[in-house]
NUMI-846099 format. One record per residue (C-alpha): residue in three letters; x, y negated, z; residue number from 0. Coordinates in steps of 0.02 Angstrom, whole numbers. Last residue first. Layout:
N
{marza 'ala' {X Y Z} NUM}
...
end
This chain:
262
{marza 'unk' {728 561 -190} 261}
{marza 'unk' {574 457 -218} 260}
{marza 'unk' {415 489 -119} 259}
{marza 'unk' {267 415 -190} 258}
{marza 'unk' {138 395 -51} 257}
{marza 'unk' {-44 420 -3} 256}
{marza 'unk' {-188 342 84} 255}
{marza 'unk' {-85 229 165} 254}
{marza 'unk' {-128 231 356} 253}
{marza 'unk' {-182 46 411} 252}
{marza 'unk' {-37 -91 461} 251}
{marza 'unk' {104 -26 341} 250}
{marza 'unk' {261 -45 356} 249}
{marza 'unk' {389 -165 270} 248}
{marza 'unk' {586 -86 269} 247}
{marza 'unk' {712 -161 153} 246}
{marza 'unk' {891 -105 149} 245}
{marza 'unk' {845 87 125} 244}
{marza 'unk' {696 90 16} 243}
{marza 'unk' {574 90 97} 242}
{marza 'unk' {384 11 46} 241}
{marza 'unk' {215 13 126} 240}
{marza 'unk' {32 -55 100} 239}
{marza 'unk' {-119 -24 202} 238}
{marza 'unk' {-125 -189 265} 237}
{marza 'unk' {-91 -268 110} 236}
{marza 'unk' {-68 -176 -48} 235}
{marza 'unk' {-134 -28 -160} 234}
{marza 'unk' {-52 2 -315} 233}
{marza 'unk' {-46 -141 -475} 232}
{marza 'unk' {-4 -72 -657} 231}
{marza 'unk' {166 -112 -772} 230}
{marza 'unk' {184 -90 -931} 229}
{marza 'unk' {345 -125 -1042} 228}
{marza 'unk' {443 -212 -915} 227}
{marza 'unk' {626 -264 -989} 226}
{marza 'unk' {718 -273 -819} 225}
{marza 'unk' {830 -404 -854} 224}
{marza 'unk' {816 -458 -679} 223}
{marza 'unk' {758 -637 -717} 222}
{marza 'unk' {645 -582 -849} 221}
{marza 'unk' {567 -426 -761} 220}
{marza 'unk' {536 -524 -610} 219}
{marza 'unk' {447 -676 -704} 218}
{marza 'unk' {353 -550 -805} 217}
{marza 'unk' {291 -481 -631} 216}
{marza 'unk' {245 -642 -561} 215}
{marza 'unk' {137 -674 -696} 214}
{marza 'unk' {39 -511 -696} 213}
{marza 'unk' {29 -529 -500} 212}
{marza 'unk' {-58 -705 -538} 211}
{marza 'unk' {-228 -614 -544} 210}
{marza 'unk' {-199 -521 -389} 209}
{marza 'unk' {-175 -694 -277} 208}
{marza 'unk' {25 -684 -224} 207}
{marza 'unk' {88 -633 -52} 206}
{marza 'unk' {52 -646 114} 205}
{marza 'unk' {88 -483 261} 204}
{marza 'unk' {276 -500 222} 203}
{marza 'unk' {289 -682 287} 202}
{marza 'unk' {385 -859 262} 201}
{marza 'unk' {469 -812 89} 200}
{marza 'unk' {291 -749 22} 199}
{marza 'unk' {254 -557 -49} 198}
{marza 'unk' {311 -440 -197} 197}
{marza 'unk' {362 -262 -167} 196}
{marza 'unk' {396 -182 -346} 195}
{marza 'unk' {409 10 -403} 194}
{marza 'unk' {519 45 -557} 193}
{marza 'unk' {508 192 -686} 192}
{marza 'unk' {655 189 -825} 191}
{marza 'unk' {578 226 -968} 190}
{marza 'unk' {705 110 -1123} 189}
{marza 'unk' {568 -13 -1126} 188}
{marza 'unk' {538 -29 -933} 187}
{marza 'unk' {389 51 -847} 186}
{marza 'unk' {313 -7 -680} 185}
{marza 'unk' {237 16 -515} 184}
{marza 'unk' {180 -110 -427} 183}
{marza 'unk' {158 -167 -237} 182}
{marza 'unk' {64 -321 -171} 181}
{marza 'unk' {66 -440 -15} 180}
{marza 'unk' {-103 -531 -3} 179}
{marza 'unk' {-161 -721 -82} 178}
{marza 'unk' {-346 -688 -118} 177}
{marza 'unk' {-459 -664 -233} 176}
{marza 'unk' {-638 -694 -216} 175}
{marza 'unk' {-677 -624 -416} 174}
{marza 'unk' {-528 -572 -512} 173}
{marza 'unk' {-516 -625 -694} 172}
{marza 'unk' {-365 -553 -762} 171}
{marza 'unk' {-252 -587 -908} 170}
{marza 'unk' {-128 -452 -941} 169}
{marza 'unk' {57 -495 -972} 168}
{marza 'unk' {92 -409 -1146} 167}
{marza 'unk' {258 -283 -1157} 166}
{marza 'unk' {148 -130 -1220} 165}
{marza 'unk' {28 -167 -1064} 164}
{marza 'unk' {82 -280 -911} 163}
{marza 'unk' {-29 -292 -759} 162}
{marza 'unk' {-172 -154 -764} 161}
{marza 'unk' {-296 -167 -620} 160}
{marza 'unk' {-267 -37 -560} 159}
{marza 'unk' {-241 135 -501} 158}
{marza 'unk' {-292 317 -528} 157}
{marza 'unk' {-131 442 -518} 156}
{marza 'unk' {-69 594 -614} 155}
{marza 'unk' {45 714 -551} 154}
{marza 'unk' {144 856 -623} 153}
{marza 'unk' {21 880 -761} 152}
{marza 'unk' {-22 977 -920} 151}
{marza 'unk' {-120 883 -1046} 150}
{marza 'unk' {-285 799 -1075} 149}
{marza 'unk' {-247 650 -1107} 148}
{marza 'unk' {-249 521 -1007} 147}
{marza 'unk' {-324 305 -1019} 146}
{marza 'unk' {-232 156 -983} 145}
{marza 'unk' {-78 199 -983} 144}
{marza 'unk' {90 202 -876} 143}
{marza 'unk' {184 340 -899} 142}
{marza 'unk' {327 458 -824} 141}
{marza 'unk' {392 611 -965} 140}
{marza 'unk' {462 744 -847} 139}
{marza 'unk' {419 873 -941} 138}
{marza 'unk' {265 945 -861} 137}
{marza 'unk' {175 771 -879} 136}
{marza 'unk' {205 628 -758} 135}
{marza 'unk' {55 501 -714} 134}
{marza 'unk' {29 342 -674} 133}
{marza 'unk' {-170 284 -755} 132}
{marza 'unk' {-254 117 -744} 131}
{marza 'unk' {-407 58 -757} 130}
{marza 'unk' {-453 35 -562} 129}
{marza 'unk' {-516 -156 -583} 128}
{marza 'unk' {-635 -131 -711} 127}
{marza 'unk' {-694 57 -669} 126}
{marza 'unk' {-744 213 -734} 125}
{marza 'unk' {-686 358 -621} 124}
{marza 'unk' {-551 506 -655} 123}
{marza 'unk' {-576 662 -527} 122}
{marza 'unk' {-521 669 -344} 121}
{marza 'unk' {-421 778 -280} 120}
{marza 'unk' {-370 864 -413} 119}
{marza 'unk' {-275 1030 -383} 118}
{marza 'unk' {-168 1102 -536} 117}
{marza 'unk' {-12 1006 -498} 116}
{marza 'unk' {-50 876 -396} 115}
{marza 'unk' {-208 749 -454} 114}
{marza 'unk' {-273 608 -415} 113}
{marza 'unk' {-406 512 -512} 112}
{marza 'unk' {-521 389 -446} 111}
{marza 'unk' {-537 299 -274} 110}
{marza 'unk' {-473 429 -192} 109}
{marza 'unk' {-557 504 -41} 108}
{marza 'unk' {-540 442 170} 107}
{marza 'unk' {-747 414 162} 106}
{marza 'unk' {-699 234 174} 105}
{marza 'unk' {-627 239 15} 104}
{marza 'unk' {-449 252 -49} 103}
{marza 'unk' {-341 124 -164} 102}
{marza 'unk' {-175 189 -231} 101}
{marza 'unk' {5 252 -186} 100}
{marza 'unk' {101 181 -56} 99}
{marza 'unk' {300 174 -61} 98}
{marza 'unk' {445 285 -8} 97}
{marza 'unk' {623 264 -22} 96}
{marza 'unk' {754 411 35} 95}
{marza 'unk' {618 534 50} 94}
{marza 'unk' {678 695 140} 93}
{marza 'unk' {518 756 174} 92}
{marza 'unk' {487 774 329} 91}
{marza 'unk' {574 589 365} 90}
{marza 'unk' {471 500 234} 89}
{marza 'unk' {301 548 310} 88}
{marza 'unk' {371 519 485} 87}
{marza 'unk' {406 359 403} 86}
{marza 'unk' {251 309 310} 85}
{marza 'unk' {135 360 474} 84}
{marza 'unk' {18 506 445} 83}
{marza 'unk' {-171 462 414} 82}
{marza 'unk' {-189 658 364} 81}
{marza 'unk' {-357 635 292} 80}
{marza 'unk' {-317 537 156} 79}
{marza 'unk' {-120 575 147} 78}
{marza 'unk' {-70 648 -3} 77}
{marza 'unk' {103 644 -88} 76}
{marza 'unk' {148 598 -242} 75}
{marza 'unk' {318 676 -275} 74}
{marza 'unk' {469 552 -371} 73}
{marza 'unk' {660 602 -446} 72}
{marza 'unk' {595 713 -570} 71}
{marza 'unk' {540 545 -677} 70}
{marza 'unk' {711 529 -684} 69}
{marza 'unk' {842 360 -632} 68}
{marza 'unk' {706 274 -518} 67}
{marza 'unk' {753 106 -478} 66}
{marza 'unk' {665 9 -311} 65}
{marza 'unk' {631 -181 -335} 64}
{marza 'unk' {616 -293 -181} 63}
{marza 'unk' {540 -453 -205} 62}
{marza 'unk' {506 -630 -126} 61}
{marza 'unk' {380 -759 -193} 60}
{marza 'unk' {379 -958 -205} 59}
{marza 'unk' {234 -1050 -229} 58}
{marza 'unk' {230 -1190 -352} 57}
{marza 'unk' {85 -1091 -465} 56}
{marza 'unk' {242 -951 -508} 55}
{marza 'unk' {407 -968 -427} 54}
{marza 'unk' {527 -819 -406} 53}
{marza 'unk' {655 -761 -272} 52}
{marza 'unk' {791 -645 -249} 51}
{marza 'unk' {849 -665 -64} 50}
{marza 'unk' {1048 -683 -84} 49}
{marza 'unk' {1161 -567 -28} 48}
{marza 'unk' {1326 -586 69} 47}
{marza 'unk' {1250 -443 179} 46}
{marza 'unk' {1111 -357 133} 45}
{marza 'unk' {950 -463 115} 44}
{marza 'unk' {856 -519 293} 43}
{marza 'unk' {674 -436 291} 42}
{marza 'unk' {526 -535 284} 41}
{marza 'unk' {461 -612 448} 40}
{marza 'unk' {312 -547 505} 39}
{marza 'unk' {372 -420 633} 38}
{marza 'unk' {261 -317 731} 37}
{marza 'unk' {275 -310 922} 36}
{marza 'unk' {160 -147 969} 35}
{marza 'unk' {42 -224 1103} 34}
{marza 'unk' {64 -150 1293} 33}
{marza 'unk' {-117 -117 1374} 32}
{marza 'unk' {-162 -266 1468} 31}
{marza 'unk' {-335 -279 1421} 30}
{marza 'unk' {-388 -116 1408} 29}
{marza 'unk' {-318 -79 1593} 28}
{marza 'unk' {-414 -243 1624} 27}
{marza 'unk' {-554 -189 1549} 26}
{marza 'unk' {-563 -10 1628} 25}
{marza 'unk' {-548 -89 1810} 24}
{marza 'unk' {-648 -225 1783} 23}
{marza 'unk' {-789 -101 1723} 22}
{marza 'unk' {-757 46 1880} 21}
{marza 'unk' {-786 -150 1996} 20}
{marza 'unk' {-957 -165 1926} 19}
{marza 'unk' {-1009 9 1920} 18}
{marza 'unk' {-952 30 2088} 17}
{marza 'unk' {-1040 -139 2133} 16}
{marza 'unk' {-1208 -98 2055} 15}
{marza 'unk' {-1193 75 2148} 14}
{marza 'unk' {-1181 -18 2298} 13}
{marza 'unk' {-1324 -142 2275} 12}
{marza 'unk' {-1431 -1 2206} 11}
{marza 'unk' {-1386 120 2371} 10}
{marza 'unk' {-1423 -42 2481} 9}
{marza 'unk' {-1586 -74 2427} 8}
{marza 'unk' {-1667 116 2401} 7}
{marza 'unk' {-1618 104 2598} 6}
{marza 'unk' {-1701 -30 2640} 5}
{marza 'unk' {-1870 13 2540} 4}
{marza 'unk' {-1842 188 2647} 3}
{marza 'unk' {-1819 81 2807} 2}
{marza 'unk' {-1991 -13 2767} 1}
{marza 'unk' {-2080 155 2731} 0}
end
């Protein structure tokens, strides 16, 4: 009985080790696994250009503006369950500038309307912060509103919160805001559609609080003679993206869809 109690003994001990050393072994391979090296630093402007710049609440903001010349020019493209990186994204379908659509849920759906062609993938919600609308009709018309009609479709997109209306910054009252890189999508006066990257001089993952974006956005349009008319917020930070040839910032997260601009 004694050399059975031994033997029980020794087989715990050296299963306790096994188990034991198999643990080290997985957490250091866990441990040092390679990290991807990802950039903070915004990206340099083209040669013998300057980095355009604004100032709004004594912090200063960097930009990137992408102009569209026809509505035709841009697909939304779907990506909830996909989780595809931007630029294999971009690459497959001959993008040459790409940027993230709206805000998705947990549960990898919309978070309100979007629609492609006849298919909707998710239907139109009620909400205070989502209460915008980007959407092209069947003749190339692009628009920025804040509620849709019901009328034939190329693609029609949930988003928010509004930022410029009928040439009127927005006031907004955003509770446990925080500073974050953001990305727009506007209408001038005379229809051109624009899409805006806006985020700090020191790093591409800050940016402004959401309810200075209006602000910030005005600023833009005046110093670019852009002539904004309306312009609404998309998704930004981590799952965030924008490409348009001389300035690359990639997302962290998978973007839960993209405009693709050709």
């Amino acid at each position: 009985m004694k050399k059975i109690f031994i033997i029980l003994i020794l087989l715990l001990v050296t299963s306790g080790l096994w188990i034991a050393w198999r643990g080290l072994t997985v957490y250091r391979a866990y441990t040092t696994a390679p990290v991807p090296a990802i950039s903070t630093t915004p990206p340099p402007p083209p040669s013998g250009k300057e980095v355009p710049t604004v100032e709004v609440n004594q912090t200063v903001f960097t930009y990137d503006v992408i102009r569209v010349a026809t509505a035709s020019a841009v697909t939304l493209l779907p990506n909830f369950t996909e989780k595809q990186d931007a630029q294999s994204i971009r690459t497959a379908n001959g993008c040459t500038s790409v940027v993230n659509g709206g805000f998705y849920t947990e549960n990898n759906r919309p978070l309100g309307l979007f629609q492609i062609g006849t298919r909707v993938y998710g239907p139109s919600s009620q909400s205070a912060l989502v209460n915008g609308y980007i959407w092209v009709d069947a003749q190339e018309n692009f628009f920025i509103t804040s509620e849709i009609p019901e009328v034939s479709r190329r693609f029609a997109l949930q988003s928010g919160p509004l930022l410029l209306f009928n040439g009127q910054t927005l006031p907004l009252t955003i509770h446990n805001d925080t500073g974050a890189r953001r990305m727009a999508a506007a209408k001038t006066m005379d229809n051109a559609l624009l899409f805006l990257a806006v985020y700090t001089e020191d790093s591409v993952f800050d940016g402004p609080l959401l309810a200075d974006l209006p602000l910030v956005i005005e600023k833009i349009s005046d110093k670019e003679k852009l002539d904004i008319a309306d312009a609404i917020n998309l998704d930004g930070g981590s799952a965030s993206v924008f490409y348009q040839g001389e300035t690359t910032i990639s997302e962290l997260t998978p973007v839960g869809s993209l405009f693709c601009i050709k």
